[in-house]
LUMTIGU-52693 format. One record per residue: residue in one letter; x, y, z of N, C-alpha, C in turn. Coordinates in steps of 0.1 Angstrom, whole numbers, plus 5000, padded with zeros to 4 digits. Example, Ala and Ser with C-alpha at 12.3 -4.5 7.8 and 13.67 -1.06 7.14 Angstrom:
2
A513249435078512349555078513249675078;S512849785071513749895071512950005079;
***
This chain:
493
X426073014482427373034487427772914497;X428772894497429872774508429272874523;X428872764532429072804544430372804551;X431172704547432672684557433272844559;X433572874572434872964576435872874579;X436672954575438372904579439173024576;X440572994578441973074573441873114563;X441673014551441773094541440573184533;X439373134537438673264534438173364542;X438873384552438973474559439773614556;X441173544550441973614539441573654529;X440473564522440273584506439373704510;X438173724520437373844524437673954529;X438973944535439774074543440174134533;X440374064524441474154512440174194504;X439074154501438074224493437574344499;X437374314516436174404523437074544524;X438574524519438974674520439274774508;X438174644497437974724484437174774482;X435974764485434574794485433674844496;X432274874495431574964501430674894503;X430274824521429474724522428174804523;X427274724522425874814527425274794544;X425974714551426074674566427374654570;X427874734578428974704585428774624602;X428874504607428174464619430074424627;X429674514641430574454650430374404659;X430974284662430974214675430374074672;X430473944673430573834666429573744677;X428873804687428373744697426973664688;X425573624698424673564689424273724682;X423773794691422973914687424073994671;X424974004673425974074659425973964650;X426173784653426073694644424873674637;X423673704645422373754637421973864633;X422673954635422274124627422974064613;X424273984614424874014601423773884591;X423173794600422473654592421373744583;X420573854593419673924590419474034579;X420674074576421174194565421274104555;X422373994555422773944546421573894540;X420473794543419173744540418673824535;X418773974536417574074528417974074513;X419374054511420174064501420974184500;X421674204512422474344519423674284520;X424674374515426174334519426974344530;X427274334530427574244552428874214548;X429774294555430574254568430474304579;X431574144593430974154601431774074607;X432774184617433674164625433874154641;X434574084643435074104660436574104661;X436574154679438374194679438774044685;X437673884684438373824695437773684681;X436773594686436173484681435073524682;X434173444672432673384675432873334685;X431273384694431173394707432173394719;X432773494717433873534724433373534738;X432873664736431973694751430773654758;X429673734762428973694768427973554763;X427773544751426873464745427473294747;X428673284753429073134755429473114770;X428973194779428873194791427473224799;X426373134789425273114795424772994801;X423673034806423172874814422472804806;X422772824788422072744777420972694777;X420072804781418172814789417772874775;X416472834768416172944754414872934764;X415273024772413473074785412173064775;X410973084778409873114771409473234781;X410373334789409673424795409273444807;X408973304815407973304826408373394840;X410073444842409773544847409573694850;X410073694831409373834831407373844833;X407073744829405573724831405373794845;X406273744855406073754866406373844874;X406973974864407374094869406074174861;X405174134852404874244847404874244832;X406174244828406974294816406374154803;X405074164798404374114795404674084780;X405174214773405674224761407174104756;X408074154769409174064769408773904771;X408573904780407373764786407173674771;X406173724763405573684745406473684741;X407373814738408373754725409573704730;X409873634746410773524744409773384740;X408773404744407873244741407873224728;X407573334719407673344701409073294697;X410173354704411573314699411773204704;X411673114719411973004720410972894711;X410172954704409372864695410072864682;X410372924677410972974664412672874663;X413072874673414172774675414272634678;X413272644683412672474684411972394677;X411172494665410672434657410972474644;X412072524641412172574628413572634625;X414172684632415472754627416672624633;X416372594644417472544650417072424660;X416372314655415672214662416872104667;X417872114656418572034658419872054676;X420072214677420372264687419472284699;X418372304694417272314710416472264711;X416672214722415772094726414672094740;X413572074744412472064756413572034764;X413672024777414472014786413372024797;X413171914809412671894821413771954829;X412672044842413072094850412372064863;X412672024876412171974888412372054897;X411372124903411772224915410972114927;X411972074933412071974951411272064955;X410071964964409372004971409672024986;X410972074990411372035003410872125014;X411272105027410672165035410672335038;X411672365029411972525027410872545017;X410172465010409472515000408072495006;X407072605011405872595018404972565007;X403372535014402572475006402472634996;X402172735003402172834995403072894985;X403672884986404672884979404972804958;X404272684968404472564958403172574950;X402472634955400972694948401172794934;X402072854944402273014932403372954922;X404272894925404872854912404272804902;X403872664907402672594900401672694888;X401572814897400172884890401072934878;X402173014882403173024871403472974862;X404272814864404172734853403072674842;X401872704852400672694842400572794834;X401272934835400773054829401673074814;X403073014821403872974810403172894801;X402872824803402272694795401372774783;X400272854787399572954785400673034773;X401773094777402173164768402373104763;X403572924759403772804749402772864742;X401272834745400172824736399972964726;X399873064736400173224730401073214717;X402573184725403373164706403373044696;X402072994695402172874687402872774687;X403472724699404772654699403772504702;X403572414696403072304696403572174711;X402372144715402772094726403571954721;X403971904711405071794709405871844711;X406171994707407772054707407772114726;X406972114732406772124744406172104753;X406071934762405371934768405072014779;X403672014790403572094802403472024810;X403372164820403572084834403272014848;X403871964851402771844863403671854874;X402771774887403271774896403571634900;X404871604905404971514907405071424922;X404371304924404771274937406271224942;X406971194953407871164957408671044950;X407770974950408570854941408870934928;X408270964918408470984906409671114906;X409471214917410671314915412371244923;X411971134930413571064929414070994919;X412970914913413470894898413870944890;X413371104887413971214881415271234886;X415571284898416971364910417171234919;X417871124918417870974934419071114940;X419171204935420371244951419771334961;X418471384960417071484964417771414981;X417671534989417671475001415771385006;X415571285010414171245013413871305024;X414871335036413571375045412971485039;X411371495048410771605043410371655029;X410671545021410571595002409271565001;X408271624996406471624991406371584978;X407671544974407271544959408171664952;X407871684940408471784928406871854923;X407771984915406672044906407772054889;X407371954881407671944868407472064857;X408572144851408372214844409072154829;X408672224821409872234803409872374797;X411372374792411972494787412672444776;X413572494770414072534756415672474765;X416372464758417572424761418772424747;X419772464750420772434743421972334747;X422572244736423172184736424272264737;X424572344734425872494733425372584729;X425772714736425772814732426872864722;X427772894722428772884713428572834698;X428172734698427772614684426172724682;X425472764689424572874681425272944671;X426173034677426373144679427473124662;X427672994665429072954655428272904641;X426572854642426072814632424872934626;X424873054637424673184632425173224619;X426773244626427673314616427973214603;X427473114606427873004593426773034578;X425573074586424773094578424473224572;X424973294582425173464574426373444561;X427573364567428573334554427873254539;X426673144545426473124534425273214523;X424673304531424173484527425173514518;X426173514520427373584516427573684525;X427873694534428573784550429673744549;X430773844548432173824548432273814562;X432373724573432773704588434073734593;X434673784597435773864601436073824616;X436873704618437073674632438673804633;X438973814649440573914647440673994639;X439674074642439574234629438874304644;X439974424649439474504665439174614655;X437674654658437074794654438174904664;X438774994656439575084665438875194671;X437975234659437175364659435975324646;X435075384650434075384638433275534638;X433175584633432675684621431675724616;X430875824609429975834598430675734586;X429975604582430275564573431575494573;X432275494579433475364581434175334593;X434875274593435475184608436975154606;X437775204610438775174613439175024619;X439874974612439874824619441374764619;X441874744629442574634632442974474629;X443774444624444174274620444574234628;X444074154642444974134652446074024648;X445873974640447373854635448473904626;X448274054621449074114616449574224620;X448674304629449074464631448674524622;X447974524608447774614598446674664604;X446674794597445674824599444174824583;X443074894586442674904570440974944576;X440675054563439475074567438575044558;X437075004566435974964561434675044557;X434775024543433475204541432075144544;X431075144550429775094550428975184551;X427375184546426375264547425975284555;X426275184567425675184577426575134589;X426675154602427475024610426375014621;X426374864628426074824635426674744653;X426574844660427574824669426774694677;X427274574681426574474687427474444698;X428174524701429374434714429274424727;X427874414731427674384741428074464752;X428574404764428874464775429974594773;X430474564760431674664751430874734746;X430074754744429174854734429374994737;X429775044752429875174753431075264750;X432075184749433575154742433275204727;X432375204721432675244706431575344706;X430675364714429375444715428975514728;X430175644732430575634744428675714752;X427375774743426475724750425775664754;X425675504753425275394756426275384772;X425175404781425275364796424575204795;X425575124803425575004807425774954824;X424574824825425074844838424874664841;X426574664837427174464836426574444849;X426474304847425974214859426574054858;X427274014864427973934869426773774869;X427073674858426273594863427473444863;X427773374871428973284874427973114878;X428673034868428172914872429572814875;X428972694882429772614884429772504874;X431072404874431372294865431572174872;X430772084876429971964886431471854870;X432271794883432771664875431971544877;X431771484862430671414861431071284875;X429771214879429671144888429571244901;X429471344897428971384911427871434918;X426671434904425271424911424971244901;X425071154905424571074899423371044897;X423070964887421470984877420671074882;X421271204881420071294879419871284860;X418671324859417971314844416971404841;X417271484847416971594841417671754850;X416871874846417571974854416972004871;X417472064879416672124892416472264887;X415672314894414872474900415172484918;X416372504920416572514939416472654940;X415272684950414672814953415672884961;X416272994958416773084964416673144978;X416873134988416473195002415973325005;X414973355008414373495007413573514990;X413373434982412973494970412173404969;X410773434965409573314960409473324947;X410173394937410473334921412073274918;X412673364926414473314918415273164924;X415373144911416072974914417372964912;X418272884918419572874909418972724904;X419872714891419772584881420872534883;X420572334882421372254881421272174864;X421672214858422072174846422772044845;X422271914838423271794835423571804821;X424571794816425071774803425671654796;X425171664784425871504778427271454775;X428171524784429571484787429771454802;X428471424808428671394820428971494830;X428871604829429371724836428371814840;X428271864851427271924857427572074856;X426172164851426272324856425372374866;X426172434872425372464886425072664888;X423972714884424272864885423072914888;X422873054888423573124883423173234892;X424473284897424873424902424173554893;X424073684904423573794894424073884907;X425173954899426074054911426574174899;X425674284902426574434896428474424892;X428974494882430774484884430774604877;X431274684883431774814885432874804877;X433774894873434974924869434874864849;X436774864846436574814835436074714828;X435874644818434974544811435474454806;X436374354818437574254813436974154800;X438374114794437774024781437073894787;X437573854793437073684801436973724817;X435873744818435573754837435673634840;X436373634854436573554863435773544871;X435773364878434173334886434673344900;X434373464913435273424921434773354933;X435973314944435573234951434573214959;X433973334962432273404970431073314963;X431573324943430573284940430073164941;X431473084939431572954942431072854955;X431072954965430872884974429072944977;X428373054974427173054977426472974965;X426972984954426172854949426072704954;X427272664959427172514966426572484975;X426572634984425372654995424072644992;X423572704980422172664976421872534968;X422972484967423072344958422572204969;X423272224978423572164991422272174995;X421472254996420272275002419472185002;X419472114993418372024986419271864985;X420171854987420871704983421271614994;X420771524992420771435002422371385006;X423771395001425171385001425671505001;X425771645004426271775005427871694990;X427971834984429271854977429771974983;X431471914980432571994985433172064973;X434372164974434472214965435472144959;X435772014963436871904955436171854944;X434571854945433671834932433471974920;X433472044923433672154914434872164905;X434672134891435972064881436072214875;X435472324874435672424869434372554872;X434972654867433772724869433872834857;X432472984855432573034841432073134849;X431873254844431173404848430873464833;X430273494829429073574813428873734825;X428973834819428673944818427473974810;X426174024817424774044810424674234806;X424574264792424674364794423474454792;X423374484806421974534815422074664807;X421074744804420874884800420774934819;X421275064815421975114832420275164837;X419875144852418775194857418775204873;X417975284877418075184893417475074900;X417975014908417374884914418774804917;X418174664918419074554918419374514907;X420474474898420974444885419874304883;X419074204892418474074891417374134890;X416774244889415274314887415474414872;X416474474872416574534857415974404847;X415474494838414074454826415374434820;X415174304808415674224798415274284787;X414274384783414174424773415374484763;X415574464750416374524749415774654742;X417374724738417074894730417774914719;X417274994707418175004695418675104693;X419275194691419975334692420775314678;X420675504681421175524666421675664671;X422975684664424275824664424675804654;X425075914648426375944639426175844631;X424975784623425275664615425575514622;X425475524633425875384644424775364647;X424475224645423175184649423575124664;X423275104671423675014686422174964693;X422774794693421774744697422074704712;X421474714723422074644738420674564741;X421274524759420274464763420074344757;X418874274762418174174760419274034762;X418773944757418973774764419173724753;X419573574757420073484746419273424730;X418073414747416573384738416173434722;X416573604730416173634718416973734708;X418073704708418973734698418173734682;X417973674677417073674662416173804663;X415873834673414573974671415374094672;X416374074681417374204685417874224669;X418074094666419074124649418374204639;X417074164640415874194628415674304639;X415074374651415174534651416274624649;X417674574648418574674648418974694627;X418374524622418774594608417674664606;X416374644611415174734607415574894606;X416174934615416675074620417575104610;X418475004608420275024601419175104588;X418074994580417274984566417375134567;X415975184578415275304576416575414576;X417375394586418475494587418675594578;X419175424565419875474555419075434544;X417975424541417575404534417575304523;X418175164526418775094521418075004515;X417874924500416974854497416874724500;X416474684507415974574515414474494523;X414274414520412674394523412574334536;X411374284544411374254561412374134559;X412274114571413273954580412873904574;X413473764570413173614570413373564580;X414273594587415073464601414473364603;X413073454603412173334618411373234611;X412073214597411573094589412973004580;X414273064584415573044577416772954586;X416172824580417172704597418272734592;X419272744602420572754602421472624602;X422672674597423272554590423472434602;X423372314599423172174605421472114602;X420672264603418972194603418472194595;X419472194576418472164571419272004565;X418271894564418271784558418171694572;X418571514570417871454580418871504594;X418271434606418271484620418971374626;X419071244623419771124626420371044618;X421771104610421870994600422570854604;X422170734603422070584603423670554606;X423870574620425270504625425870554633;X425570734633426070854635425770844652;X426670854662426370864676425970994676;X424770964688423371034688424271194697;X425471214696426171294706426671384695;X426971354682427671404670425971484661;X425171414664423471444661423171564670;X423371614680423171674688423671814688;X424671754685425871884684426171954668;X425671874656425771894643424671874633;X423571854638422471834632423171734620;X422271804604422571724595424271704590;X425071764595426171784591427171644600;X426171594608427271494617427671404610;X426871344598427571274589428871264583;X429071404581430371434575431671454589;X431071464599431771494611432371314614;X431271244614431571144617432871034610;X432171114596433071034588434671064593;X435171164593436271244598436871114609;X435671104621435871054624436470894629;X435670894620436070694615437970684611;X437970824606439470764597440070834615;X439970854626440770854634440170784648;X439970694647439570614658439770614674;X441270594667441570644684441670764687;X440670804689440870974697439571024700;X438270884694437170914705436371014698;X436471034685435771164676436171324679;X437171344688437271474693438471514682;X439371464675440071504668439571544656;X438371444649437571474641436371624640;X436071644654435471754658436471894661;X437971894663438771964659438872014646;X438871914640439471914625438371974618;X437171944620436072034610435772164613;X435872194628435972324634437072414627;X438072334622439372394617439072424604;X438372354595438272344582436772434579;X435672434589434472494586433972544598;X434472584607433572684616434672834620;X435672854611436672964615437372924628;X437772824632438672824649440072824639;X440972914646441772994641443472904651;X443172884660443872844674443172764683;X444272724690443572624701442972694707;X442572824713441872844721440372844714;X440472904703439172874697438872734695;X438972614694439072474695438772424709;X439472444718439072404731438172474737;X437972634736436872704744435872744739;X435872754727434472764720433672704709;X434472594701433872524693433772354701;X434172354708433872244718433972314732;X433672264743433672304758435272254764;X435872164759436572104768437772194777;X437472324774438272384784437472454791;X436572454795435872454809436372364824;X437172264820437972234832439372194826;X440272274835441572294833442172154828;X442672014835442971974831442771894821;X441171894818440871804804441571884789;X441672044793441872124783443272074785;X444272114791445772044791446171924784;X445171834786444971694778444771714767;X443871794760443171794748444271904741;X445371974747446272054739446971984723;X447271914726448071824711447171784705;X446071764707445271694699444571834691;X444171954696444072124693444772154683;X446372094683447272154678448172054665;X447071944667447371824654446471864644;X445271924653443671984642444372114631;X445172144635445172324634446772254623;X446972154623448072144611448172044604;X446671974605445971864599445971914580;
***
């Protein structure tokens, strides 16, 4: 099957999925619902597999683009979770999606807030991690470990490190994404090429024993969907269609650093938290020059807005912990934008930064609902919740493949000969064809070209899907302003 989504077969599938009787019905388009439907469809299960907004609407494109290996659930205990994020950040790195995730160095400043003791137990940490790398077979080329570095060598990493008092760094490596979004978007590409009818602007009204009332948000029609099964994946919305599913959101908000304002840093920070000897906020550099700085973890009460807002509290105790460590303090005239992701916690007591990452699979009325759990490991949440949907209903279908099934961009070469190494990054094998796009429009820097294919093969529907999720550039206001006509040249190209 054709991987491309777009307009028109989006049409050609709406109008089938309300003739027939799928054997998976999956809602919610995040990574975790983009991989329930990759996961059905793979078994040789009929899939469709809707949302009321875009691929990665919600929480899954408002991450700190970390694919953890675990180390602080290690650190709580939660031993189980700890392994199978180290198994899943292996499985991504070396096999499903190498072209999207990548080792990523991380430098936690040895400064004077950071005691010798202190700097001991992390260290023991990061060796333990290292330990789990080896636990999930994840090969030390695809991961190096970690060292300690002296003063010289950790300014060479960070020259903005304040020096007085700096001992040096302690060197770690994690999993990293190039985008989250571009997962989440080459998820659903690959479930289409399963044959998964993907269903962007289809709002589940109500779902049922056996079918789902569904909404056409570009039409108003309405139409229902018969399936054997449904799969509720909508995250922090999950209790909205599954009113027993208790949730308990947590607020995680990062900042948007305009490039040039940590200069040659080269890799990421670990700035220890005040009062906490495991929690760090992260300085993230990215290859458009633009810094992320996060990440917040605050309970939110009340309704379950579509796009949370980052507010100004958060903004400024992140810069406070940023500042901690930097030898030129930033003001908030450097902060070019900011994001807030909603985590959706299974409800418990404690602190919402102590609730377990594990996730849970539930099943009512024919509704399978999966919550919980992290970005990491979306692929396993997919493969437990169709495991469930199978037994449910008894559906004939054999185990997962995923965790041997590269998603579209990774299979064929990884650098083709010309291709700026930024279009490689972002499109694995497919940048070739991206690039070409972009040759025939020169002036506009490849971003028109990366409009245009988003438009033609990753379902972006509108500029918002174009500027906020199939590229970043509306993470700060006025680059998105700028990039409006050029959104809206793609979308009538």
């Amino acid at each position: 099957m054709d991987s491309s989504l777009n307009a028109a077969r989006r049409a050609a599938d709406l109008r089938r999925v309300a003739e027939e009787t799928v054997d998976v019905l999956v809602v919610g388009l995040g990574a975790t619902g983009a991989g329930a439907a990759l996961d059905a469809a793979s078994r040789g299960l009929t899939v469709a597999a809707i949302d009321a907004h875009d691929l990665a609407f919600g929480t899954s494109r408002w991450s700190s683009k970390m694919i953890h290996g675990g180390l602080r659930y290690l650190a709580k205990g939660q031993l189980d979770v700890a392994h199978e994020s180290a198994v899943e950040r292996g499985i991504l790195l070396t096999r499903t999606a190498p072209h999207l995730v990548k080792a990523s160095p991380y430098l936690l400043p040895l400064t004077p807030d950071v005691p010798a003791s202190q700097a001991a137990l992390v260290m023991t940490g990061y060796r333990l991690g290292d330990a789990l790398r080896a636990a999930a077979r994840t090969p030390r080329r695809a991961l190096p470990g970690p060292a300690r570095l002296r003063t010289g060598r950790a300014l060479e990493l960070a020259p903005v490190l304040r020096r007085e008092g700096l001992r040096g760094g302690l060197l770690s490596w994690d999993g990293r994404l190039v985008d989250d979004a571009r997962l989440v978007v080459a998820v659903a590409r690959t479930a289409a090429w399963c044959g998964a009818r993907v269903l962007t602007r289809c709002r589940a009204l109500r779902l049922s024993y056996g079918q789902a009332e569904v909404r056409d948000e570009l039409t108003g029609s309405t139409l229902t969907i018969r399936a054997r099964v449904i799969v509720n994946a909508t995250g922090v919305w999950a209790g909205g269609l599954a009113p027993s599913v208790r949730l308990r959101p947590s607020r995680g908000t990062h900042l948007v650093l305009r490039p040039g304002a940590l200069p040659g840093l080269r890799g990421g920070l670990h700035v220890p938290l005040p009062g906490s000897s495991n929690r760090f906020a992260l300085v993230l550099p990215q290859a458009d020059g633009r810094v992320y700085v996060g990440l917040t973890d605050e309970p939110v009460d009340g309704p379950i807005p579509d796009v949370p807002e980052a507010p100004e509290s958060d903004v400024a105790a992140l810069l406070e912990v940023l500042n901690s460590v930097l030898e030129a303090p930033l003001t908030r005239a450097d902060v070019a934008g900011a994001f807030a992701g909603l985590r959706p916690l299974l409800e418990a007591e404690g602190q919402t930064a102590d609730l377990s990452r594990r996730h849970a699979v539930l099943d009512e009325d024919g509704v399978v609902t999966v919550v919980g759990g992290k970005l990491t490991t979306y692929r396993r949440m997919a493969q437990d919740a169709v495991d469930r949907a199978v037994a449910l209903r008894f559906l004939n279908a054999g185990p997962s493949v995923t965790a041997s099934l590269p998603l579209v961009g990774a299979r064929g070469p990884m650098a083709p000969d010309g291709v700026p190494a930024r279009l490689v990054a972002r499109y694995g094998a497919e940048a070739a064809d991206v690039w070409r796009l972009a040759e025939k429009h020169p002036e506009h820097d490849g971003l028109l070209a990366e409009l245009m294919w988003a438009v033609r093969h990753e379902g972006a529907l509108d500029e918002d899907d174009l500027l906020d999720r199939r590229t970043r550039v509306g993470l700060v206001p006025e680059d998105r302003a700028a990039a409006l006509p050029l959104a809206h040249a793609a979308l009538h190209a």
